[in-house]
Structure formats: structure tokens, C-alpha cells
N, C-alpha and C positions, 0 to 999 in steps of 0.2 A: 661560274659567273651567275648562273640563273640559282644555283643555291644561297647564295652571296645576296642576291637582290630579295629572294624570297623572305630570308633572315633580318634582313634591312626593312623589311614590308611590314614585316611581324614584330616587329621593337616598336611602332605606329601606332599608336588609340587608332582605332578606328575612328572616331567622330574628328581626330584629326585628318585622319582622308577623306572623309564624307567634307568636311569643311574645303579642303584643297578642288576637292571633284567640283563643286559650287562654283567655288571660287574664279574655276575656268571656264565653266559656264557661263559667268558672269559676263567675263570677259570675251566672249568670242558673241554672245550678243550684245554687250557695247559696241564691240568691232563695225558687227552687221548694221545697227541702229546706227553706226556715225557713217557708213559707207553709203545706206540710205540716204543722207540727206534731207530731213526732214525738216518743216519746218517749227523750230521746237520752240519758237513766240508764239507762234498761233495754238500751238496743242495748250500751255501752258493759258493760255486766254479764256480758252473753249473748257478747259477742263473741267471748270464747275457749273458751265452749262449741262452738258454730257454726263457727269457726277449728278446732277439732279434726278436724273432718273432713278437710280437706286432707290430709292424707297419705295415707288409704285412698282420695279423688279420683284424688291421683299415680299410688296403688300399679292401681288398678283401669284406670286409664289407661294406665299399662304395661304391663302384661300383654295386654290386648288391642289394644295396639298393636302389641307383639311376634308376637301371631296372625293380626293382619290383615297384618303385610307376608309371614308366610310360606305364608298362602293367597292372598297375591294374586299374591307371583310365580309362583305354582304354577299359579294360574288363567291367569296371563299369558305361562306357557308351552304350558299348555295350547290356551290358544287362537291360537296361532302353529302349534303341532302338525300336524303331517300325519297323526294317529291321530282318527279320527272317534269311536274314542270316549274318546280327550281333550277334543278340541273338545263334544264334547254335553252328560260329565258339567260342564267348567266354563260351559258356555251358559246351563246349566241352572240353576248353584250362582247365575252374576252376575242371571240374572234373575228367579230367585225372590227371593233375598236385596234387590235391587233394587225389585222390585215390588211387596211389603209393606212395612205400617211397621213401624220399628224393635221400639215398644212392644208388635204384634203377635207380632213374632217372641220376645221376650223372655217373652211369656205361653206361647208354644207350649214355648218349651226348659222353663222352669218346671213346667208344668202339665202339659201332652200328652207329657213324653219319659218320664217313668215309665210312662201307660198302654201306651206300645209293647214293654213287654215282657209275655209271656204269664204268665199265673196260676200255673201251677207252678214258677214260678220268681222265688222270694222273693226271692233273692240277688241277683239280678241287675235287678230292681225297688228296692232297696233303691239299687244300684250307680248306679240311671240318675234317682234323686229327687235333687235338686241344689239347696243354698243359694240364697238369694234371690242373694246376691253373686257365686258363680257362675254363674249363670243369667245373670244382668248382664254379666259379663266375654264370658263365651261371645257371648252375641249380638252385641256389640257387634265383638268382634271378626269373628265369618261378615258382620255386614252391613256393617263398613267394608269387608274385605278384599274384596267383591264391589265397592265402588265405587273402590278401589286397583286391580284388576285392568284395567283401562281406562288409568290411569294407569301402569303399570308395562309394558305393554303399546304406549305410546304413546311413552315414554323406549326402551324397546329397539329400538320400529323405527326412533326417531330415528338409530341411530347408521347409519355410512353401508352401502351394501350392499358398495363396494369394500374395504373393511377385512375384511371378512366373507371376500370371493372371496381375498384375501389370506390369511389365517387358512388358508384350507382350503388356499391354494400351497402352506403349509409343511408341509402334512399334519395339522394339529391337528381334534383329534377336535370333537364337541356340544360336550361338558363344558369343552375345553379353551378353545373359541371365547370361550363365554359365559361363562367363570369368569376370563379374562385379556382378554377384546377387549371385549365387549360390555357385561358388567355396567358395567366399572368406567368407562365413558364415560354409561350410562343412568343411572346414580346420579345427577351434575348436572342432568341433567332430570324424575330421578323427586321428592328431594329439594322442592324448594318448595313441591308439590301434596301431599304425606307431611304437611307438618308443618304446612297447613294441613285436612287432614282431621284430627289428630291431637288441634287447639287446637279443632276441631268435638267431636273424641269427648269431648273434656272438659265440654262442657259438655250432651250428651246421656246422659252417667253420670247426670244428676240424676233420669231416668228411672226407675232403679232402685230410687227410692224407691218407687213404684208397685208393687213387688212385696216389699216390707217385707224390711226387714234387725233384726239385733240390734244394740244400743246401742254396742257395741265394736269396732262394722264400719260405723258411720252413715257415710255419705260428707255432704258440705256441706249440701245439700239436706234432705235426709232429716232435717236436727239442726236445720237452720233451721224446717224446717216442723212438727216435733214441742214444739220450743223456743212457738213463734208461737200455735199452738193451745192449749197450756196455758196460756200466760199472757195470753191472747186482745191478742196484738200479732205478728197474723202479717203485715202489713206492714214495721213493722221488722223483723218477724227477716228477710223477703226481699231489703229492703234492704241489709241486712250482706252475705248468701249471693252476692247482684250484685253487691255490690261485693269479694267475696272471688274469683269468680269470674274478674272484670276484671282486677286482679289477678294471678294466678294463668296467665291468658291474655295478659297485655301481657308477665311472663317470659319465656314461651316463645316469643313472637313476638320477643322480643329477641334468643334464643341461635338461632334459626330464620334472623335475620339474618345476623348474622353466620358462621353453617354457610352458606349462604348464596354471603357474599362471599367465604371461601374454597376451595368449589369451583368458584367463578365466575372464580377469579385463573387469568390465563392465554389466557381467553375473550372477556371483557369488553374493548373498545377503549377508551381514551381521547383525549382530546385535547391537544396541548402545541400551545403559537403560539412559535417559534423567532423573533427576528427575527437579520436575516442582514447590514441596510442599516439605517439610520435611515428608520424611516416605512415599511419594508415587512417586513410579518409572514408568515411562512411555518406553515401552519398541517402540523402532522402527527400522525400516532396511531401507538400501539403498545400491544402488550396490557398491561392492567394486573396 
């Protein structure tokens, strides 16, 4: 029997079981979603309330993503450095930023960065009191870019060390090494771990609601949860926020893909079976 079933498995595309697996997934969260009980007028009302957010998600997601790659390769040169005090300040930056949480450190730039300037000086007290959404952006980015530094660090030393002793045969300077040899071969390995911290940062923006934004800058979260308590359905408003969220995250893991497979073209082996005779197959590879 179980050889029977095995043989009956195996006559099956696969993408037609992947499709069936789905399938019942599907359906056993309809199941739960209709045994819930929700009220599915009011999600559908709210939705493009709560959908408004997305953009300032995007927008607040990029910009501290832009911040964290440009202190992480900073950090990540730093700690390759032979200047001990390179190496300290970024030991220092990956393991504070590292060792508290995120929401902590978001209270601190908020809260504690205005008290650090001194009393006679208004101006510059005024200079360091910083938007909820600021505050947001900023941290997010010091504490990704401290857990990117590892990362960016681990892509550079990938590349080999004789391309390097090469570089230097020809005379090329730091700058030149690492701006023509080094980066542009660490990119394919820095890449996949980037754009999976990046689809993380997205969904730890929702943090920020924690430190209150204005209604023209609510990111997803914030408009779900303010939406949900007024109209005391903050279940469904969550529900939408998740599923906008999922969303939102299954995009970016699709263009993440495919960046991806094109700087993986070149790298990547495949397989071709030649045959050369009747009944014998010669198997071979070449890069895809």
C-alpha cells in the first residue's frame, strides 16, 4: 500500500502539490476567518483608511534603510581597520545598538536627545527635540545598520584574498581596491541578508506607533490601531494591518528574488544531461 501511494505521489508535478498544499491552506483559514466572526462591513469600510498608511511604511522604510547601509559599511570597514580607534568606536556602535531593544533605543533618541544639550542653549535644544517619525527613522536605522555591519563585513571578507594581493601588484590604492575589486564581488553576498533585514525593518516600523505620530504621517499600524479603538473593533482593524502588511512583504520578497537571480547569473551551476549514444546520458554543468 504505502508503495502504491508512493508511485501515485510520484506520477504528480510537483507544482501540482504545492498548488493542492495551498489550496487547503486556504481553506482552513477561511474556515477560522468565518468561525471568527468578524465584522467584514466595517474591515471593508476601514480598509482604505488603514491602506493609507503604506506609503509613509515605504517612505519611512527607506530612508532608514538608506542609513543603515551607509553605517554599516562604515562599521564594516571599520572593523576590518587597523585604526584601534575605528575598530572601538564601531565595536562600540554594533554592540550597544545590538544589545538593547529596538523600542528602547527609539525612547532614548525621542526622549533623552533633547536633555543632552545644556540649558543655555535654547537653540540647540530645540535643534535636537525630533518628530515622533523621526525619532522612528533614526533608530531604526543605528540598530539595523549595527546588525548589517556583520553582514557587510562577512560579504567583504568573502571575496578572495588573492584578488586583493593582485590589486595591490598593479599598484591600486584602499580606495581603489575596494571601489573596483572588492565591493563589487561582496554586493552578491551582502545582497540576500540586506533585503531580508530590510522586509524585517518593515514590519518593525509598526513600533513607532508607540511613540505617537500626527494623522498625515500615520504609518499602517498606528491607523489600524487608532481606527480599532474607536470603533471598538480593534481585531479587525489588525487583521486588515496583517494582512496589508503580508502583502506588502510577499512584494518585496518577489523583487528581492529576482535581484537575486541576477546577481547570481554567472555563479550559479546548472545541470544539462547531453546524450551522446542511445541509452547513455552524459551529464554536464555550466554557469547559468
Amino acid at each position: 500500500m504505502r508503495e502504491r501511494f508512493e508511485q501515485w505521489s510520484a506520477s504528480i508535478p510537483f507544482k501540482v502539490k504545492l498548488g493542492l498544499v495551498w489550496a487547503v491552506i486556504a481553506l482552513i483559514v477561511a474556515a477560522l476567518f468565518s468561525l471568527a466572526d468578524f465584522d467584514v462591513q466595517w474591515m471593508i469600510e476601514q480598509f482604505w483608511f488603514i491602506a493609507t498608511g503604506l506609503p509613509w511604511t515605504v517612505i519611512i522604510c527607506g530612508i532608514a534603510i538608506i542609513l543603515a547601509v551607509i553605517l554599516a559599511l562604515l562599521g564594516a570597514l571599520g572593523r576590518l581597520s587597523q585604526s584601534a580607534v575605528a575598530q572601538g568606536v564601531t565595536s562600540f556602535y554594533t554592540s550597544f545598538f545590538r544589545g538593547t531593544p529596538l523600542i528602547v533605543q527609539m525612547f532614548l533618541i525621542f526622549l533623552a536627545l533633547p536633555q543632552l544639550a545644556p540649558p543655555d542653549l535654547p537653540g540647540l535644544r530645540d535643534s535636537l527635540t525630533l518628530t515622533a517619525l523621526q525619532a522612528g527613522i533614526i533608530a531604526l536605522g543605528l540598530n539595523y545598520g549595527a546588525y548589517m555591519t556583520e553582514i557587510f563585513r562577512a560579504g567583504i571578507q568573502s571575496v578572495g584574498h588573492g584578488q586583493i594581493e593582485a590589486a595591490e601588484a598593479l599598484g591600486m590604492t584602499y580606495r581603489q581596491r575596494m571601489r573596483r575589486i572588492v565591493l563589487p564581488q561582496a554586493i552578491r553576498v551582502i545582497i540576500p541578508p540586506t533585503g531580508n533585514e530590510f522586509i524585517a525593518m518593515m514590519k518593525d516600523s509598526a513600533l513607532i506607533s508607540l511613540l505617537g505620530s500626527v494623522v498625515a504621517q500615520m504609518e499602517i499600524f498606528r491607523r489600524a490601531q487608532l481606527v480599532g479603538r474607536a470603533d471598538f473593533r480593534p481585531l479587525e482593524a489588525f487583521v486588515v494591518a496583517a494582512a496589508l502588511y503580508w502583502v506588502l512583504t510577499t512584494i518585496f520578497q518577489f523583487f528581492q528574488t529576482r535581484l537575486e537571480r541576477k546577481l547570481s547569473a554567472g555563479y550559479v551551476r546548472t545541470t544539462i544531461r547531453v546524450t551522446t549514444q542511445p541509452g547513455i546520458e552524459v551529464v554536464e554543468s555550466e554557469p547559468a
